[in-house]
PDB file of N, CA, C and O in Angstrom:
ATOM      1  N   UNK A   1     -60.889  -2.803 -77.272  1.00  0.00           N
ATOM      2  CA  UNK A   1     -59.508  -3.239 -77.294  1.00  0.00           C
ATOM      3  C   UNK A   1     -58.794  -2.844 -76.002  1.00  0.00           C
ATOM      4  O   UNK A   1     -57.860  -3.536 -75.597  1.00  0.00           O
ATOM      5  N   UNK A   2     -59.181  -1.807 -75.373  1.00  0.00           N
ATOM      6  CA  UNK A   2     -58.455  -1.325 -74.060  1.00  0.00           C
ATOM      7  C   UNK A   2     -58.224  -2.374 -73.156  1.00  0.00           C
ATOM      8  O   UNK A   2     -57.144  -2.724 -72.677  1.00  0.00           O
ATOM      9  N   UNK A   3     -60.001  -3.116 -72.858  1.00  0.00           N
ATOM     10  CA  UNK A   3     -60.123  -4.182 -72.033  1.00  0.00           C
ATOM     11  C   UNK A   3     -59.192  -5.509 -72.213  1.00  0.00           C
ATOM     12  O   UNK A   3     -58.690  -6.133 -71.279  1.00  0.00           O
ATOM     13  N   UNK A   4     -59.099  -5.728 -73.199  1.00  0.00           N
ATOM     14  CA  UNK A   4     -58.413  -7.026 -73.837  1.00  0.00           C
ATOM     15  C   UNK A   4     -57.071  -6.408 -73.729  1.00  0.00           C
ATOM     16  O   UNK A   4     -56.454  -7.384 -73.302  1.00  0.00           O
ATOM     17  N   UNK A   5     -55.960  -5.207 -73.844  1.00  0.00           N
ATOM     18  CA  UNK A   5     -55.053  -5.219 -73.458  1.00  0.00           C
ATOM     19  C   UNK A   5     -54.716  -4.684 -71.815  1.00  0.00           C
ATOM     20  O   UNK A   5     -53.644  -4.407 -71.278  1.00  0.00           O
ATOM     21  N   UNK A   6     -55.717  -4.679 -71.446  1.00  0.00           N
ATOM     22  CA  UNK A   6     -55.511  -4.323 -69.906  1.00  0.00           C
ATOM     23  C   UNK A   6     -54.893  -5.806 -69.034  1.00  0.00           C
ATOM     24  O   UNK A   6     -53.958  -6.098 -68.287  1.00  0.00           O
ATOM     25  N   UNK A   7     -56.362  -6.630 -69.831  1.00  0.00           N
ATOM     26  CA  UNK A   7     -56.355  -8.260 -69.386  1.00  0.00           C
ATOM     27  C   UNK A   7     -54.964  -8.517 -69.698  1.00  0.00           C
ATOM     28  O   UNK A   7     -54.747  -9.215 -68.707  1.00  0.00           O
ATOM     29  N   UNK A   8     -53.850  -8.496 -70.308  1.00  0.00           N
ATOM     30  CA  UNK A   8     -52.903  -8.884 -70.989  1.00  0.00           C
ATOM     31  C   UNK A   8     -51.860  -8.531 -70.203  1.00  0.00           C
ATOM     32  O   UNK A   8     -51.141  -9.427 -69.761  1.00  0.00           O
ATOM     33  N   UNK A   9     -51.555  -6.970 -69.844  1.00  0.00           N
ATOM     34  CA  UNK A   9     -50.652  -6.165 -69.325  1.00  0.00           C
ATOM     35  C   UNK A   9     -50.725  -6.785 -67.449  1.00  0.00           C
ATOM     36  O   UNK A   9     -49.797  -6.767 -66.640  1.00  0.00           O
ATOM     37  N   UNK A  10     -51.752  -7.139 -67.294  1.00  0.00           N
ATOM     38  CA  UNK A  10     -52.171  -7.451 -65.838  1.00  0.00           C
ATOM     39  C   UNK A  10     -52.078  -8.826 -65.733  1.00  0.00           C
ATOM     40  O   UNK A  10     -52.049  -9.224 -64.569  1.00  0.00           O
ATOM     41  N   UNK A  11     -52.014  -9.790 -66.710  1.00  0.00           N
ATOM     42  CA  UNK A  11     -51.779 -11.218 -66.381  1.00  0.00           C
ATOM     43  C   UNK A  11     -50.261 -11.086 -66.586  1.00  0.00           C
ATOM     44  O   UNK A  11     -49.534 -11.769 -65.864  1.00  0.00           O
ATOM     45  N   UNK A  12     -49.703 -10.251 -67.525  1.00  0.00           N
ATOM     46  CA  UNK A  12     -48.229 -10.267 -67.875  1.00  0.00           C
ATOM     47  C   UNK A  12     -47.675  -9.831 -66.734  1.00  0.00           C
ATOM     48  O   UNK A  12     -46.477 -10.103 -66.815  1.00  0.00           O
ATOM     49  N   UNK A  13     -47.853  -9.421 -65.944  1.00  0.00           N
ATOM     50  CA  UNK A  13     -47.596  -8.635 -64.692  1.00  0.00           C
ATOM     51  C   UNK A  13     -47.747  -9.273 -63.584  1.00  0.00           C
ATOM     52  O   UNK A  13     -46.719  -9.224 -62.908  1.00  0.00           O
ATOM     53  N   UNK A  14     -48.614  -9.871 -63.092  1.00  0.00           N
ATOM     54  CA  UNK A  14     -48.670 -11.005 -62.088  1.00  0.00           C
ATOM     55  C   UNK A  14     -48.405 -12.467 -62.120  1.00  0.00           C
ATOM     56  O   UNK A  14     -48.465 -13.286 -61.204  1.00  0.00           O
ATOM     57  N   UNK A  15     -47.979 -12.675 -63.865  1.00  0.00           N
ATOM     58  CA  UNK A  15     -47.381 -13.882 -63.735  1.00  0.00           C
ATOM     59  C   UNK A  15     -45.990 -13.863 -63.982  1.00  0.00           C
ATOM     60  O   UNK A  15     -45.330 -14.891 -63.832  1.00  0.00           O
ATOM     61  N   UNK A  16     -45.441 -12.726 -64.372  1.00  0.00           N
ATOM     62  CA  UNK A  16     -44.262 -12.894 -64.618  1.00  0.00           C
ATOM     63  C   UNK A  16     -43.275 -11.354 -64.069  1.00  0.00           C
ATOM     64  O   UNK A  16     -42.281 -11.310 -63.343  1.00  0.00           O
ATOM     65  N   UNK A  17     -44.031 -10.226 -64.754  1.00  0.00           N
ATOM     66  CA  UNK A  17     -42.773  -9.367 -64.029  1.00  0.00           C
ATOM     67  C   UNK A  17     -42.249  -9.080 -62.317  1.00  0.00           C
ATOM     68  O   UNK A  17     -41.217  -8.959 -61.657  1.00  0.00           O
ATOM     69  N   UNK A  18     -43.492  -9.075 -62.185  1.00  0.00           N
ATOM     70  CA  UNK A  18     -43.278  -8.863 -60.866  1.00  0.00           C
ATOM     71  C   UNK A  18     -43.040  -9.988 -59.800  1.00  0.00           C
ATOM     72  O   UNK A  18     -43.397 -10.017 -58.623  1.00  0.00           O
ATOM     73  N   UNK A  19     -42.281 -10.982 -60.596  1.00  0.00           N
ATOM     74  CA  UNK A  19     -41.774 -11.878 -59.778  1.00  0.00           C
ATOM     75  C   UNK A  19     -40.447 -11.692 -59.894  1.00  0.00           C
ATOM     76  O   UNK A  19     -39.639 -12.310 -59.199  1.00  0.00           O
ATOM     77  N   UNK A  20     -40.045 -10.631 -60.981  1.00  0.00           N
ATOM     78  CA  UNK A  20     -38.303 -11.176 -61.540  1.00  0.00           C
ATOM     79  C   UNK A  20     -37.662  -9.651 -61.327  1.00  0.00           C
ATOM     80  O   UNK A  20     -38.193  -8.587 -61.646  1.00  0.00           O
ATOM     81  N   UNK A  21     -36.577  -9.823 -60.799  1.00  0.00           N
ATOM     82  CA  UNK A  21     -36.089  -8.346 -60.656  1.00  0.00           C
ATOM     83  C   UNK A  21     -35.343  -7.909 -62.150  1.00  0.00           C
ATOM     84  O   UNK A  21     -34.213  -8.295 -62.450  1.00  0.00           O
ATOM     85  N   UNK A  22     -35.943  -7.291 -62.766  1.00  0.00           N
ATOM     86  CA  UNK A  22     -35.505  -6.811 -64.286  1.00  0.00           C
ATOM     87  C   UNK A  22     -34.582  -5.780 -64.217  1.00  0.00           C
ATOM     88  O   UNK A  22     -34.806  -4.740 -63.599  1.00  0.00           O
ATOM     89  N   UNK A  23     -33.723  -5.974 -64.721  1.00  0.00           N
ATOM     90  CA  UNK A  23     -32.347  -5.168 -64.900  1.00  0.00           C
ATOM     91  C   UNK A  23     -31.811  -4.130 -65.788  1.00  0.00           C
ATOM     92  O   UNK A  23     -30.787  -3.456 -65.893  1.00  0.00           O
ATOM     93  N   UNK A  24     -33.127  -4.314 -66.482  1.00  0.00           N
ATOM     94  CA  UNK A  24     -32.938  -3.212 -67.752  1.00  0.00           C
ATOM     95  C   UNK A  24     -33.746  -3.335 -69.039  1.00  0.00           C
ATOM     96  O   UNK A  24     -34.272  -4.401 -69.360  1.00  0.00           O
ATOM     97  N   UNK A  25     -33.844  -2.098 -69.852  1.00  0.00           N
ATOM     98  CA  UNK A  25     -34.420  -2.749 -70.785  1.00  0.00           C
ATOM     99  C   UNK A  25     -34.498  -3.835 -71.833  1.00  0.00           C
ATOM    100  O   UNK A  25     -35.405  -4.093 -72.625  1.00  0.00           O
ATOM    101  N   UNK A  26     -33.750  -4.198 -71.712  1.00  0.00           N
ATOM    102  CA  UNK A  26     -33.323  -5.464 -72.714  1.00  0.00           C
ATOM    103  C   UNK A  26     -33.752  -6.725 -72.155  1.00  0.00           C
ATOM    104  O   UNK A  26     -34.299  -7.643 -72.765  1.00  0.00           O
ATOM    105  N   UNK A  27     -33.399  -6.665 -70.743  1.00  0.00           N
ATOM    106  CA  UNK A  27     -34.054  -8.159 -69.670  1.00  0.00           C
ATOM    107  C   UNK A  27     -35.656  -7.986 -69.522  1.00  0.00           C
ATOM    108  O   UNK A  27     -36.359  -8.978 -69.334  1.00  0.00           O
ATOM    109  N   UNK A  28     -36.340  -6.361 -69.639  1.00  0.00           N
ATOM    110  CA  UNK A  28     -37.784  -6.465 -69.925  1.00  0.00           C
ATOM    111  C   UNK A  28     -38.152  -7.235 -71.180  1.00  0.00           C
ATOM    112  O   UNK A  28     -38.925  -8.191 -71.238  1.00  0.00           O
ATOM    113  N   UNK A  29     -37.662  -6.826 -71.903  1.00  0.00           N
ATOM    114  CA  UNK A  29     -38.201  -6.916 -73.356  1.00  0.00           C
ATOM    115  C   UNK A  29     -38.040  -9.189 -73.410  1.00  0.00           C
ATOM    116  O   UNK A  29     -38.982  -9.906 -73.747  1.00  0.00           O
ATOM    117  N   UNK A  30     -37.009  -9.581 -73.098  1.00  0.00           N
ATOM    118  CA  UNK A  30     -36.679 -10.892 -73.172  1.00  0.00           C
ATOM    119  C   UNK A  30     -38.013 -11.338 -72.587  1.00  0.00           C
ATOM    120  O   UNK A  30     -39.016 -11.838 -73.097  1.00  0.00           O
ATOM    121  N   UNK A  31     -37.651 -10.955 -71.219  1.00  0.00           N
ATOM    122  CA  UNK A  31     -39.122 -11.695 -70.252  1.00  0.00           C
ATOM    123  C   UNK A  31     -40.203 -11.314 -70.759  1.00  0.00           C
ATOM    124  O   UNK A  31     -40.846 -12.363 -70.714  1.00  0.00           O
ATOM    125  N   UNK A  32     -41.167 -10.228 -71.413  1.00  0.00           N
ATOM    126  CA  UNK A  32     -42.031  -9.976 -72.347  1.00  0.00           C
ATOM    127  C   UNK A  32     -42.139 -11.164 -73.132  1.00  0.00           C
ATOM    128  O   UNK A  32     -42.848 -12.139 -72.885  1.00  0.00           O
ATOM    129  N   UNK A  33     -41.420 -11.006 -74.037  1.00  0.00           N
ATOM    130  CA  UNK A  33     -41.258 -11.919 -75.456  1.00  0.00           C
ATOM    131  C   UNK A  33     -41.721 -13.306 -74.994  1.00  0.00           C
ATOM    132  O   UNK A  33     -42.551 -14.089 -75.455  1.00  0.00           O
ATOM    133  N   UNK A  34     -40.931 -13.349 -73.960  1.00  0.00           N
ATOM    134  CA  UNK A  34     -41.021 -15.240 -73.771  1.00  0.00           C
ATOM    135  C   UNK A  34     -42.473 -15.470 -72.958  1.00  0.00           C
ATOM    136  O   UNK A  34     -43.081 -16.507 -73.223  1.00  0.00           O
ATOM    137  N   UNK A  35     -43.043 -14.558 -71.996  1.00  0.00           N
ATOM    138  CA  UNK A  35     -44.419 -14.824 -71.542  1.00  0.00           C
ATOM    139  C   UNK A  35     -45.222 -14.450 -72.811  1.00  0.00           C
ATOM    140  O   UNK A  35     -46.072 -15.269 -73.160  1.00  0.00           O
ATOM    141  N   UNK A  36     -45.089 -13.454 -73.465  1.00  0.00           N
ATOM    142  CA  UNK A  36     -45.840 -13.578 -74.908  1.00  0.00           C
ATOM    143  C   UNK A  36     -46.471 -14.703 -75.870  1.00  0.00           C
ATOM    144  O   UNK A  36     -47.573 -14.865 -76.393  1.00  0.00           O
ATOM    145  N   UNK A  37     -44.871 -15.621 -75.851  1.00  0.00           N
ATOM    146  CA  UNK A  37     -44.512 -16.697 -76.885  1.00  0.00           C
ATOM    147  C   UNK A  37     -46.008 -17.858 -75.509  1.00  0.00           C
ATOM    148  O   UNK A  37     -47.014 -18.503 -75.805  1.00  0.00           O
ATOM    149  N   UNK A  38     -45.320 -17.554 -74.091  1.00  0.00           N
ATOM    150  CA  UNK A  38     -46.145 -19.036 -73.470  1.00  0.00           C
ATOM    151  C   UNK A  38     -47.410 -18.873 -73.462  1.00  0.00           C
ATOM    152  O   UNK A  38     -48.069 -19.911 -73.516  1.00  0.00           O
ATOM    153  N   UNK A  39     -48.199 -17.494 -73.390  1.00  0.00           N
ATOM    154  CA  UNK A  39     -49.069 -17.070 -73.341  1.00  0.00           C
ATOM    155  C   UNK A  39     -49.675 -17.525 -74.768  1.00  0.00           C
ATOM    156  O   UNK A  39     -50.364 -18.546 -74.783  1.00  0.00           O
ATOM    157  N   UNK A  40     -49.489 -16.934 -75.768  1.00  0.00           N
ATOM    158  CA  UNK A  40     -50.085 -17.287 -76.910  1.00  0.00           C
ATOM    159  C   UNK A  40     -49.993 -19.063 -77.285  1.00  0.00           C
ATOM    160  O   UNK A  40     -50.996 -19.572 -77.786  1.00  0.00           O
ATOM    161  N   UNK A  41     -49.111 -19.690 -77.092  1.00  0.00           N
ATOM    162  CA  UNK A  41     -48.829 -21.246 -77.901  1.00  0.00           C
ATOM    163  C   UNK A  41     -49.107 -21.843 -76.672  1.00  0.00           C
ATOM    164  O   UNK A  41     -49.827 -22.816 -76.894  1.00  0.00           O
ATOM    165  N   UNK A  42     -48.885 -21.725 -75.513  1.00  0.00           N
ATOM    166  CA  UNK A  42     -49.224 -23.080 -74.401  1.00  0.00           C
ATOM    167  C   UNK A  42     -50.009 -22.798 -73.536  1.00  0.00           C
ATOM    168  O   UNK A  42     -50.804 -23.673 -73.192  1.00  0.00           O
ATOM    169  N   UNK A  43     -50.047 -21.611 -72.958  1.00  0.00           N
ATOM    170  CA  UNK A  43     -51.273 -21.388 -71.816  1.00  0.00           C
ATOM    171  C   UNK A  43     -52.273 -21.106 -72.025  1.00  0.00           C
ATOM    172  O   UNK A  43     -52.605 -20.224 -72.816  1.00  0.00           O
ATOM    173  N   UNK A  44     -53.258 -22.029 -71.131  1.00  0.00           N
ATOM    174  CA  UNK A  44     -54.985 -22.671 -71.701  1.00  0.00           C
ATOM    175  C   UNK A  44     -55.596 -21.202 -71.399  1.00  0.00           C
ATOM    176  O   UNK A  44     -55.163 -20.432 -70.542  1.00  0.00           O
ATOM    177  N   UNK A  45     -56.480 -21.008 -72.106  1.00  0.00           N
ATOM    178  CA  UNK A  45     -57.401 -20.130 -71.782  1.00  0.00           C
ATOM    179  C   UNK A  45     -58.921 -20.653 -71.578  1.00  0.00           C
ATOM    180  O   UNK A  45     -59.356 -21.516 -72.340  1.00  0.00           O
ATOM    181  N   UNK A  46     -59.624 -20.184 -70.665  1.00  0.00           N
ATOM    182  CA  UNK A  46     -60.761 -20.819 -70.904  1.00  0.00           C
ATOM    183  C   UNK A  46     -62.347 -20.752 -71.854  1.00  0.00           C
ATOM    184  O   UNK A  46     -63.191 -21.611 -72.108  1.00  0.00           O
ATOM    185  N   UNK A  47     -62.222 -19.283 -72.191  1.00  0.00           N
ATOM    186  CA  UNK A  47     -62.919 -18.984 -73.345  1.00  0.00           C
ATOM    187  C   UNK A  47     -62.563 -19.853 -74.412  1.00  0.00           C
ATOM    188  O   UNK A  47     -63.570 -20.172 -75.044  1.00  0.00           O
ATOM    189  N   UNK A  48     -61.762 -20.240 -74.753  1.00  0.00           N
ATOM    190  CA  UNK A  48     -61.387 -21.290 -75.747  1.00  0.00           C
ATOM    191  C   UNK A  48     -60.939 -22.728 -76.009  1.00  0.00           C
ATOM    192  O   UNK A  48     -60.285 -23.335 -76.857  1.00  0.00           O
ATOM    193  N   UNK A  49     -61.786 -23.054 -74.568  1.00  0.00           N
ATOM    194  CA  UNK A  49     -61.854 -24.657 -74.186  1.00  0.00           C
ATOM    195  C   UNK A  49     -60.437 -25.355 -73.875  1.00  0.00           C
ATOM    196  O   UNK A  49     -59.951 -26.455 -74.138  1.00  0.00           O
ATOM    197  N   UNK A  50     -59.999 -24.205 -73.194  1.00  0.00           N
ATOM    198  CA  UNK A  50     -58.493 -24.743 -72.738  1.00  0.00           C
ATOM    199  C   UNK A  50     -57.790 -25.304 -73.430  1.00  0.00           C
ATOM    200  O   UNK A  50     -57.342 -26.417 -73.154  1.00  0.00           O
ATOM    201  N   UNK A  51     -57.494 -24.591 -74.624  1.00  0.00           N
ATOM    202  CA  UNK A  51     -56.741 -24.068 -75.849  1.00  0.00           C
ATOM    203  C   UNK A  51     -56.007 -22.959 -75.096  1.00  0.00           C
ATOM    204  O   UNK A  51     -56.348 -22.260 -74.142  1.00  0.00           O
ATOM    205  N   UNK A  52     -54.820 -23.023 -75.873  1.00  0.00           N
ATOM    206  CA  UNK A  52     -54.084 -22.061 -76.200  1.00  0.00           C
ATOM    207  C   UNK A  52     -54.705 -20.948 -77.750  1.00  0.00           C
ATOM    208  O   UNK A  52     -55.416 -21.401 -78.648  1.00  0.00           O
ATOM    209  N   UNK A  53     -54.304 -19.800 -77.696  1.00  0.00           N
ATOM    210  CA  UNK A  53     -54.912 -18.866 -78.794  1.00  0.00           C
ATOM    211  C   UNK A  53     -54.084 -19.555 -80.410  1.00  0.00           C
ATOM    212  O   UNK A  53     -54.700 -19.681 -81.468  1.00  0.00           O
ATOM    213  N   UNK A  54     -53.117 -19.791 -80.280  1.00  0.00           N
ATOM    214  CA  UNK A  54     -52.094 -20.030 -81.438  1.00  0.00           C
ATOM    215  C   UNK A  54     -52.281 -21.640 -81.633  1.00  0.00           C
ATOM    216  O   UNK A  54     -51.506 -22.190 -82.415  1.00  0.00           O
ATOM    217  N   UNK A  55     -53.167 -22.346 -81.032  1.00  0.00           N
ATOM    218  CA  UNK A  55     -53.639 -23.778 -81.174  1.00  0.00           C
ATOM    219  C   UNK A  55     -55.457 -24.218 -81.229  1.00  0.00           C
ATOM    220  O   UNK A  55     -55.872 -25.282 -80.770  1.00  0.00           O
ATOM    221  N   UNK A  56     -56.503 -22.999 -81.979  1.00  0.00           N
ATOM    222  CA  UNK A  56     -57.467 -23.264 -82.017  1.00  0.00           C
ATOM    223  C   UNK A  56     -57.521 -24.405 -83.319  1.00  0.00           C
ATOM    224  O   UNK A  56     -58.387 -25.279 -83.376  1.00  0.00           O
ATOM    225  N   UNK A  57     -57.021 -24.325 -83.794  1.00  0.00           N
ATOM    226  CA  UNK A  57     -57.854 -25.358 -85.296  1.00  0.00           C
ATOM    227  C   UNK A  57     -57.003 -26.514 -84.641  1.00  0.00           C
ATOM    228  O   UNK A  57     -56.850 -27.218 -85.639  1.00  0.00           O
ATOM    229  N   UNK A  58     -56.355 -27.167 -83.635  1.00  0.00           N
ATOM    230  CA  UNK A  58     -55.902 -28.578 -83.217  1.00  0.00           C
ATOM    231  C   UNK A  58     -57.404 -28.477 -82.490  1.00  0.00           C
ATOM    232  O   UNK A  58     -58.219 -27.562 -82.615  1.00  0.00           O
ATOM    233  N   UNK A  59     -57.551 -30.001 -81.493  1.00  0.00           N
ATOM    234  CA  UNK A  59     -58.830 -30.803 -80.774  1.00  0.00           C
ATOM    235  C   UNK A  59     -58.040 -30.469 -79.322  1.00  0.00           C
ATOM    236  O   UNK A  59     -56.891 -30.487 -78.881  1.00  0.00           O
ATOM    237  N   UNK A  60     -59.381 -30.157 -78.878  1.00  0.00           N
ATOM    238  CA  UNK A  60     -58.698 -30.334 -77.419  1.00  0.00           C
ATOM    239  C   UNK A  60     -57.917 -31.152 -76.938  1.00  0.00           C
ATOM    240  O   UNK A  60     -57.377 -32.134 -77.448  1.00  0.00           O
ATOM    241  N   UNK A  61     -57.833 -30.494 -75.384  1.00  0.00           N
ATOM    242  CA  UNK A  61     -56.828 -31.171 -74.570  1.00  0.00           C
ATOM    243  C   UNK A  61     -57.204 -32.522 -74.609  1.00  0.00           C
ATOM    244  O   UNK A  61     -58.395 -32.769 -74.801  1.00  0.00           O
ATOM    245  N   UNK A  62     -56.228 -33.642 -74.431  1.00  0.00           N
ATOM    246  CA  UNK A  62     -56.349 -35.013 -74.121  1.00  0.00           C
ATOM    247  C   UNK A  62     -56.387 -35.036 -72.574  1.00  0.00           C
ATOM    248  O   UNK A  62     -55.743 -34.327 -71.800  1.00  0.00           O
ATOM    249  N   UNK A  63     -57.367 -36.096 -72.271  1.00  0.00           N
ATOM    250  CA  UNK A  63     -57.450 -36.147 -70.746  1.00  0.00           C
ATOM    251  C   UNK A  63     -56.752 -37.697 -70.613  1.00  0.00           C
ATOM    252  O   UNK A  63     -56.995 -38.804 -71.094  1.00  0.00           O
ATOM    253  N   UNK A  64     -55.614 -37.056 -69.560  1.00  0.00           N
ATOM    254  CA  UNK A  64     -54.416 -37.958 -68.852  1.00  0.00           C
ATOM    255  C   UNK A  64     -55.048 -39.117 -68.189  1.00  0.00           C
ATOM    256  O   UNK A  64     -56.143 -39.152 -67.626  1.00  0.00           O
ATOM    257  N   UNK A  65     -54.147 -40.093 -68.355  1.00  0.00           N
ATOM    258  CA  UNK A  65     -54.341 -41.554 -67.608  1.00  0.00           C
ATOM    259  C   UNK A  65     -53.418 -42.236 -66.791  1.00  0.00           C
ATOM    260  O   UNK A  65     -52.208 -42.051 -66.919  1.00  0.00           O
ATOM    261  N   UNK A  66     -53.886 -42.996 -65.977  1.00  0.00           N
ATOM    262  CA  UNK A  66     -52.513 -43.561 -65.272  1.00  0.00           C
ATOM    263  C   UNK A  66     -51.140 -44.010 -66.084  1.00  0.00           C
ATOM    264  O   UNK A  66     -50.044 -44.254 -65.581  1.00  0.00           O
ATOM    265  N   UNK A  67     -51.343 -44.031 -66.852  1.00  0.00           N
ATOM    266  CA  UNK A  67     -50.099 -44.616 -67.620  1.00  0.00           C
ATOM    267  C   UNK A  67     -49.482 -43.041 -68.325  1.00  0.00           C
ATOM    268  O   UNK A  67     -48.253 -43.078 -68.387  1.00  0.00           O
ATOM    269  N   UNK A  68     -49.960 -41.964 -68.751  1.00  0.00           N
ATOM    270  CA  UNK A  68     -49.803 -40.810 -69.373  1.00  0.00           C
ATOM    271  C   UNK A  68     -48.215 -40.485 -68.667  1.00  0.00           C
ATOM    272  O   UNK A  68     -47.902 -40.368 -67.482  1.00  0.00           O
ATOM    273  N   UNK A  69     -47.417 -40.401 -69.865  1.00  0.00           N
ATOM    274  CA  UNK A  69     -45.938 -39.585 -69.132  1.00  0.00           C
ATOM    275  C   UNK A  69     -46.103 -38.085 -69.681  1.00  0.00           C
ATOM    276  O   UNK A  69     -46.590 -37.805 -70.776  1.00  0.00           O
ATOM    277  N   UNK A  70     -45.697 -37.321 -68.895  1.00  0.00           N
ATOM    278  CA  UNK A  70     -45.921 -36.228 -68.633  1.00  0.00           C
ATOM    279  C   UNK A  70     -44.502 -35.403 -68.914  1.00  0.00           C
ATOM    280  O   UNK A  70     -43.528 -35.968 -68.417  1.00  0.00           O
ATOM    281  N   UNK A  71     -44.261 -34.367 -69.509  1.00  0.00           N
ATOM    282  CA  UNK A  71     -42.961 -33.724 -70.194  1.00  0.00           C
ATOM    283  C   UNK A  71     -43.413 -32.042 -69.374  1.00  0.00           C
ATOM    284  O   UNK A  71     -44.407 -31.317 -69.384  1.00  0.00           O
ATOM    285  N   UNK A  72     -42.091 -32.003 -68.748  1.00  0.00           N
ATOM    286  CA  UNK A  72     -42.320 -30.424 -67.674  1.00  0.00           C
ATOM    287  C   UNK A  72     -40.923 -29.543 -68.774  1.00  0.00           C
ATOM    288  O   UNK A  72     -39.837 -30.027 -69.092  1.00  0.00           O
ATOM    289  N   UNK A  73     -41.386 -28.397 -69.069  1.00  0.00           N
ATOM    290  CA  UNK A  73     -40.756 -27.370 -69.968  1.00  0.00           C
ATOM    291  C   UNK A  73     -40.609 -26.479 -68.418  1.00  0.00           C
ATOM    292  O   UNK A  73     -41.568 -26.648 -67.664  1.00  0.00           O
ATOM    293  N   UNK A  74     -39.722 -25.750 -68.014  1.00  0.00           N
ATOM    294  CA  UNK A  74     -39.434 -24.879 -67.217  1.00  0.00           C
ATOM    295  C   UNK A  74     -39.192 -23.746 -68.563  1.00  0.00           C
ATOM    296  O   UNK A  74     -38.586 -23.950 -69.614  1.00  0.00           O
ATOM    297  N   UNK A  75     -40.042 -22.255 -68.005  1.00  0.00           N
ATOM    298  CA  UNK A  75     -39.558 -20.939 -68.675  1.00  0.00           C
ATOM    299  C   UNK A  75     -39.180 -19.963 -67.859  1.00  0.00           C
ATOM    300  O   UNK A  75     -39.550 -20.064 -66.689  1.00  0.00           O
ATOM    301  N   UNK A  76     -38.319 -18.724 -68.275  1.00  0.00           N
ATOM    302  CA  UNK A  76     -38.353 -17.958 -67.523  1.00  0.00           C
ATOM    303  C   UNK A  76     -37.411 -18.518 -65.987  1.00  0.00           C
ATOM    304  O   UNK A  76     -37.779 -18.343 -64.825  1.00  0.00           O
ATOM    305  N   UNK A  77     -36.406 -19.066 -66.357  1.00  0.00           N
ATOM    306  CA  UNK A  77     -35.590 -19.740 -64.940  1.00  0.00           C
ATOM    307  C   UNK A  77     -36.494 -20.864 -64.151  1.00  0.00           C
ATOM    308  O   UNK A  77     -35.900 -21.828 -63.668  1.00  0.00           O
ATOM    309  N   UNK A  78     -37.429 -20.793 -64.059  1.00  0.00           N
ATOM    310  CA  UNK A  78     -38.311 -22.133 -64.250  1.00  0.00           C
ATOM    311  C   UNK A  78     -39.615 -21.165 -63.301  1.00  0.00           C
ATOM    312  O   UNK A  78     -40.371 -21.639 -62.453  1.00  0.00           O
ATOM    313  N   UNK A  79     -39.553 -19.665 -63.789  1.00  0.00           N
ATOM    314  CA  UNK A  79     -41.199 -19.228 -62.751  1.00  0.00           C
ATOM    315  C   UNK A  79     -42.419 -19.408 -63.458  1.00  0.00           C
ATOM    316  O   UNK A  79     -43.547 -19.098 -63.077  1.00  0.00           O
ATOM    317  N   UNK A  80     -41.944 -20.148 -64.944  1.00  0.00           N
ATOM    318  CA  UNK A  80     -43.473 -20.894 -65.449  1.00  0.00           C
ATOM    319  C   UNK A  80     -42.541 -22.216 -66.183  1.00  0.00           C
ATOM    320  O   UNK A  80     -41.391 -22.340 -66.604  1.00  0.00           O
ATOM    321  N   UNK A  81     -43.821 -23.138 -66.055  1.00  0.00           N
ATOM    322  CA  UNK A  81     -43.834 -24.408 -65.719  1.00  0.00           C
ATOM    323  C   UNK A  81     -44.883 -25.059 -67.306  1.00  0.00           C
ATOM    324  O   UNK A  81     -46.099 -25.158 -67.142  1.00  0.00           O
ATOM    325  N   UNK A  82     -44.237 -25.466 -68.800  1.00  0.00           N
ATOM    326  CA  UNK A  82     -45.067 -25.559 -69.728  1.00  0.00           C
ATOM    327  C   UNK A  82     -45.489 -27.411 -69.273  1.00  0.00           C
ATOM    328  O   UNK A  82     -44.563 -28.041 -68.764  1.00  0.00           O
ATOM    329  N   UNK A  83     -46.674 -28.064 -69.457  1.00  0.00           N
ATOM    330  CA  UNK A  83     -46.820 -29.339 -69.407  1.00  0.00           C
ATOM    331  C   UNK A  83     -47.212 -30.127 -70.477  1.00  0.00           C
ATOM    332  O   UNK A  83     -48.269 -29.638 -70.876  1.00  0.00           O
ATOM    333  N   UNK A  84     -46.933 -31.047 -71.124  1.00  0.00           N
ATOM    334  CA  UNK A  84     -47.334 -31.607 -72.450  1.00  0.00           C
ATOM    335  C   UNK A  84     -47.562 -33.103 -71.874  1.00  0.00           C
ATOM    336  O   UNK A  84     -47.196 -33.429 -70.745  1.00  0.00           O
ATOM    337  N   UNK A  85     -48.350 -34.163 -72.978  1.00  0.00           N
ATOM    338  CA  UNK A  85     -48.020 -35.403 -72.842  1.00  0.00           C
ATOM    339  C   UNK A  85     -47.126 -35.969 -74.140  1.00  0.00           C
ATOM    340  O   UNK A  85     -47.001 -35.505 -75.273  1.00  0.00           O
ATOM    341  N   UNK A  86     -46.498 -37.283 -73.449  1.00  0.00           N
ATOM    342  CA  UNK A  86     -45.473 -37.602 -74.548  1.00  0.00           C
ATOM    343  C   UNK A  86     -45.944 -38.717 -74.677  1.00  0.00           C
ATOM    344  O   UNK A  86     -46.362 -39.390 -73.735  1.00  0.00           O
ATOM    345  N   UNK A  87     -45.941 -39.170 -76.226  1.00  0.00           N
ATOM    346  CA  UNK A  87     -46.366 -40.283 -76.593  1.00  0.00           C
ATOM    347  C   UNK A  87     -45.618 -41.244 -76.089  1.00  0.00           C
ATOM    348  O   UNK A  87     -45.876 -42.421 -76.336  1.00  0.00           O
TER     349      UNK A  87
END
């Protein structure tokens, strides 16, 4: 378990804190929460076929086509970027 929260504390950390000047504890805890929330429900992992962890029992990703419209979620003031397709 160490390893698996090391991996966690260190992706949480280079994708998000240490880009944002945090102001206190309360602005940690927000920015936590919300890379938590993107981390678990939208960002692919690849051990799990580029799934998200909180989306294994859906089918994989759909692979985009010229016609595919594309829906951009900004988080975090926009220093992550969620991508979906829209029907």
């Amino acid at each position: 378990m160490n390893a698996i929260a090391e991996r966690w504390i260190g992706s949480c950390r280079r994708e998000a804190t240490d880009r944002i000047l945090i102001t206190g504890e309360r602005h940690l805890r927000l920015v936590v929460s919300e890379y938590a929330e993107h981390y678990n429900r939208h960002r692919p992992h690849r051990s799990l076929g580029q799934r998200a962890p909180d989306r294994l029992t859906e089918p994989g990703p759909l692979t985009a086509t010229d016609n595919t419209r594309i829906h951009r979620r900004d988080r975090l003031g926009g220093l992550i970027h969620e991508y979906t397709q829209v029907a």
